[in-house]
C-alpha positions in Angstrom: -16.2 37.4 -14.8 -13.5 39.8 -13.7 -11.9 42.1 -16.5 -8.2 41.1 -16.6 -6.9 44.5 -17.6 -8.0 45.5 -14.6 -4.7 43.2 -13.6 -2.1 45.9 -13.2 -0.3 44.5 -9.8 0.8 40.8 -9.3 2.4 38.7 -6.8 4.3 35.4 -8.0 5.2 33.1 -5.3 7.5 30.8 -6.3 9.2 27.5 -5.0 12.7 27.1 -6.5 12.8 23.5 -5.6 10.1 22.5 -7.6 9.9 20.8 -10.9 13.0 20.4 -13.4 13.2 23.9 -14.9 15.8 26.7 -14.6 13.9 29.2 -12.1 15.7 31.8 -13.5 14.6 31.6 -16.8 11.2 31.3 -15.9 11.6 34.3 -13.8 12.5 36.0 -16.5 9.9 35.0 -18.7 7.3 36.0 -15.8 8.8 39.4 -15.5 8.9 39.5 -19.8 5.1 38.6 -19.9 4.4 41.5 -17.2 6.3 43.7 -18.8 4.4 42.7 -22.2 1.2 43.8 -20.3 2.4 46.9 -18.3 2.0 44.6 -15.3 4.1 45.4 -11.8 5.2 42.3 -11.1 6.6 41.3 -7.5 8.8 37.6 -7.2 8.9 36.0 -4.0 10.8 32.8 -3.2 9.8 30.3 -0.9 12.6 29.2 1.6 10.4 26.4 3.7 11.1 29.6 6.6 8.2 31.8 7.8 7.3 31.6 4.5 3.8 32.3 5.3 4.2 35.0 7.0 6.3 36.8 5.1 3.6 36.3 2.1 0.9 37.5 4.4 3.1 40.5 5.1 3.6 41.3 1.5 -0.2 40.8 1.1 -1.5 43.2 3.7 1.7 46.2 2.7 0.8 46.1 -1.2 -2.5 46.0 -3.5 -2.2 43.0 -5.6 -4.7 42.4 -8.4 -4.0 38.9 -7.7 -1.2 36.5 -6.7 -0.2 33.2 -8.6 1.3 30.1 -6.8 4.3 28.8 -8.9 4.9 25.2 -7.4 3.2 22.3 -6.9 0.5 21.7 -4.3 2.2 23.0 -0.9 2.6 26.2 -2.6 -0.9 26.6 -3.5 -2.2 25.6 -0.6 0.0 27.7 1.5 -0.8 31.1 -0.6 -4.6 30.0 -1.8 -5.4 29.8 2.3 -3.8 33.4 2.3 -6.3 34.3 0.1 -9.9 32.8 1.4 -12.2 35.3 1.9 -9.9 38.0 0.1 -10.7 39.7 -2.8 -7.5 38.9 -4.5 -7.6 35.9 -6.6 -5.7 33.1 -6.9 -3.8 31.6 -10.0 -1.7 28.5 -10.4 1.5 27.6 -12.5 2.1 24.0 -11.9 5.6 22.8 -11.0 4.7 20.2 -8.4 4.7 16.3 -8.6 0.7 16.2 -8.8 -1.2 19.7 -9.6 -4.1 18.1 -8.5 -6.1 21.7 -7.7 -4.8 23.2 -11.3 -5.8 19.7 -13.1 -9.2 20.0 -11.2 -9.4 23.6 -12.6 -8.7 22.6 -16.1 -5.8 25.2 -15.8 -2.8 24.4 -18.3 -0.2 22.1 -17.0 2.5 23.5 -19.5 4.2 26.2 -17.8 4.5 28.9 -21.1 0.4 28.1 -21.2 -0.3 28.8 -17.4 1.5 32.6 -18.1 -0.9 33.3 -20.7 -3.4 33.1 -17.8 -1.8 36.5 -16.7 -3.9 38.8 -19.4 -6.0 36.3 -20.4 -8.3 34.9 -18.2 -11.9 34.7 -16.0 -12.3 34.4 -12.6 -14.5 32.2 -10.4 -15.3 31.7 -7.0 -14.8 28.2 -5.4 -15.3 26.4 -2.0 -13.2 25.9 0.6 -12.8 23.6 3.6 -11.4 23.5 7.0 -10.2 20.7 9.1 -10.0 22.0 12.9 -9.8 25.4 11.4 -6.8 24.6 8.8 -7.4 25.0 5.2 -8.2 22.7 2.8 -8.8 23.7 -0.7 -8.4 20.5 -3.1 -8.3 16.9 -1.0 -7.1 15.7 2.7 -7.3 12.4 3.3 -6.7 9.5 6.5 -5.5 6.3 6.4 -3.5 4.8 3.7 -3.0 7.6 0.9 -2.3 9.9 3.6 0.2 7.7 5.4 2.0 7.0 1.4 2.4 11.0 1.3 4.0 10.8 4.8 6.8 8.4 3.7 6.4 10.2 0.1 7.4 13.6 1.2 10.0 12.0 4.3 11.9 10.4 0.8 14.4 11.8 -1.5 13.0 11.2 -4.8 9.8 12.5 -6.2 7.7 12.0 -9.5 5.0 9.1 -10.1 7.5 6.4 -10.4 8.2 6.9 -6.5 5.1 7.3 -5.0 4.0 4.4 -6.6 6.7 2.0 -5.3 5.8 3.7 -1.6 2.3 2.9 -2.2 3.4 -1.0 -3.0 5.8 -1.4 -0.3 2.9 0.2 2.2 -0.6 -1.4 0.7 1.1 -5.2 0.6 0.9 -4.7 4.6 -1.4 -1.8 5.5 -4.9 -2.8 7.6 -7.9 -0.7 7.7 -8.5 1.6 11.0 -11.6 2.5 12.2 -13.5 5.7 12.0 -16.7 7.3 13.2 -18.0 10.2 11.0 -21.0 12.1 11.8 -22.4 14.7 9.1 -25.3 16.8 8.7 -26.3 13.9 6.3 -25.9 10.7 8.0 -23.2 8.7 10.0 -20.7 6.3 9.2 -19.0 4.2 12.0 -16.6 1.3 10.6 -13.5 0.2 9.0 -12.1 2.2 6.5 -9.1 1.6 4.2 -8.9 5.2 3.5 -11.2 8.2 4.4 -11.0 11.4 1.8 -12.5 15.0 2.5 -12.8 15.8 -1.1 -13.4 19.4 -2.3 -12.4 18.3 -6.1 -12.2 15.9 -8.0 -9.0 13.9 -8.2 -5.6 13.4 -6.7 -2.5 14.7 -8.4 -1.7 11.2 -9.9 -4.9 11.4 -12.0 -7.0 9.3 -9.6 -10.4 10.4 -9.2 -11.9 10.0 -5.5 -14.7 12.2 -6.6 -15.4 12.3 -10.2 -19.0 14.0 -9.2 -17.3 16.5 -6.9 -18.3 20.1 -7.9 -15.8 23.0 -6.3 -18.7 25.4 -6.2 -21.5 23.7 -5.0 -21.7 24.7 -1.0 -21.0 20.5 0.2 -17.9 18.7 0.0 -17.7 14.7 0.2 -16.7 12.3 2.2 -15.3 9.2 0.3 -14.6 6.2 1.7 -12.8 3.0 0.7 -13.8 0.5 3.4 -11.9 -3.4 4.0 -11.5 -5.1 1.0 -10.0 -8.3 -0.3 -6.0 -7.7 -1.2 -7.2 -9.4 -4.5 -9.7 -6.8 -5.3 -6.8 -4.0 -5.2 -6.1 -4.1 -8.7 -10.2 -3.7 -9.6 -10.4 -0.5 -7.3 -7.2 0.6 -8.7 -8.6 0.8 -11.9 -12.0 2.1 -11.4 -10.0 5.2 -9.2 -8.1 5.5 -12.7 -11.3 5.6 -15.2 -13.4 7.7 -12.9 -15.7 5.1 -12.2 -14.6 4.6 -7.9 -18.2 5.2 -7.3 -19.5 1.9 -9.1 -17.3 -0.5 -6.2 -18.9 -2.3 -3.8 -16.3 -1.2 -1.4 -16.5 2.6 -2.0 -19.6 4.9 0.0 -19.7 8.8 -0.5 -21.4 11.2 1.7 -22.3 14.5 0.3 -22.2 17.2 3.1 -21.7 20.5 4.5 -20.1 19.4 7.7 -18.5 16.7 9.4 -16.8 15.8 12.6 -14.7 12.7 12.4 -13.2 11.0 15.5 -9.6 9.3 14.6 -9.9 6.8 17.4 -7.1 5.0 16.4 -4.8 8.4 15.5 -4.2 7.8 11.6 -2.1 10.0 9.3 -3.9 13.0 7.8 -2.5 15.0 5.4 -3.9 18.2 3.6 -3.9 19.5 0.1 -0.8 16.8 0.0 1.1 18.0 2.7 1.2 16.1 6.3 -0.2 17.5 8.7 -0.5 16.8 12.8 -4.7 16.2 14.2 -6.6 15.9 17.2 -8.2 12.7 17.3 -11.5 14.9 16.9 -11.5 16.6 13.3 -14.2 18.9 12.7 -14.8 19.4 9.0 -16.4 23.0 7.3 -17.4 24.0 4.2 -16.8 27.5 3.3 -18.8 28.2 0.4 -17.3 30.3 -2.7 -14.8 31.7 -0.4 -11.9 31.9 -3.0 -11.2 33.5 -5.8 -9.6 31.4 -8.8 -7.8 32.7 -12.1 -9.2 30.3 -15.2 -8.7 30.2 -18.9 -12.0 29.2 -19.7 -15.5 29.9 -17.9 -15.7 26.1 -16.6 -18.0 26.9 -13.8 -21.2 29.4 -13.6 -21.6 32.5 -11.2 
């Protein structure tokens, strides 16, 4: 547990297109709560430009205490990979579509909540991954989810109500593409609707891929969903909704510390939510306790 009065300097990176609230009030209210604490506080905005390397900059010319992501899960993933294997830790005020990585951390989803984080808090160390040497910190998946937050994030409207209707329009004529996986555990060669590298638990919509998934445990999993009747969509859909995705007769997990997958047939992959381009080989690492989280509550031991 880290003292947070020892929290004197803190960076706030913010993303002014996310969520529905007036960023200048909540700028405000940052700067109020710092104030409140004798905290420096230090406001950058993200412009979708160099941004991270302007926050690596601003990292390496100042000593932060720690550094929040305000935004949803690009914004977290692009400062949190700033931060692996730093000694600065990193806190979350959700603004995004999903949160996944904050709803995962038990860390409050109501934005005045998340600030009280700022003097009062714990901090943990959690895992992270890397895919061909690119963070991941929450969940990357191929195959269908993956190819839903392509055409999620290429559209104009966001929230739950959108991504559903992508994932309609896309599961009604999506097939399953086949992988190989090889792991320290076992191998997997096959179909697969959808392949996850899970480091958590659940995706920002509230579907768990992992319920078991621990973020400090040293092994990440790989969860499949392999072919499967169209009629037995619904089923699965529900079990990924009631943490219970591990009960399916279509679902198999692999518990591991590494993998290398081979994308023969070159499937979307996205990371932490975001799309991102892959060689057909993807090796897969686990970094064990290599970040530093802020929390409200002790939810996980030293």
């Amino acid at each position: 547990m880290e003292n947070p009065e020892k929290h004197h300097n803190l960076l706030f990176v913010v993303n002014p297109i996310a969520g529905d609230i007036d960023k200048a009030e909540l700028e405000e209210e940052i700067q109020d709560k710092c104030k409140e604490h004798h905290i420096n506080c230090h406001i950058y905005r993200t412009t979708g430009q160099g941004d991270k390397e302007k926050i690596k900059k601003l990292l390496s010319e100042n000593n932060f205490d720690g550094a929040y992501a305000v935004g949803g899960d690009g914004t977290v993933n692009i400062l949190g990979s700033l931060l692996i294997g730093k000694n600065i830790p990193l806190g979350i005020v959700p603004l995004g579509s999903g949160n996944g990585l904050s709803k995962d951390l038990n860390i409050p989803q109501d934005t005045e909540d998340a600030l009280e984080l700022i003097h009062s808090h714990v901090v943990r160390n959690i895992d992270t991954i890397t895919l061909n040497g690119i963070p991941s910190i929450h969940l990357s998946d191929l195959g269908f989810n993956a190819l839903v937050v392509k055409r999620f994030c290429d559209g104009d409207t966001r929230g739950p109500g959108s991504y559903a209707w992508i994932a309609l329009q896309e599961y009604l004529s999506y097939k399953p593409k086949l992988y190989r996986i090889e792991t320290d555990v076992e191998t997997f060669e096959g179909e697969a609707f959808m392949v996850s590298i899970a480091n958590a638990n659940a995706f920002g919509s509230n579907a768990s891929i992992n319920p078991d998934g621990i973020l400090n445990d040293g092994k990440f999993e790989i969860c499949l969903i392999e072919p499967f009747p169209k009629s037995a969509g619904i089923g699965i859909l529900y079990k990924l909704y009631t943490d219970s995705i591990d009960t399916s007769v279509f679902t198999r997990r692999i518990s591991c510390r590494r993998a290398t997958i081979y994308n023969t047939e070159h499937e979307l992959l996205h990371i932490d939510g975001e799309p991102v381009e892959m060689d057909e080989v993807i090796k897969v690492e686990m970094h064990p306790r290599s970040l530093k989280v802020i929390l409200p509550t002790p939810e996980m031991d030293e």
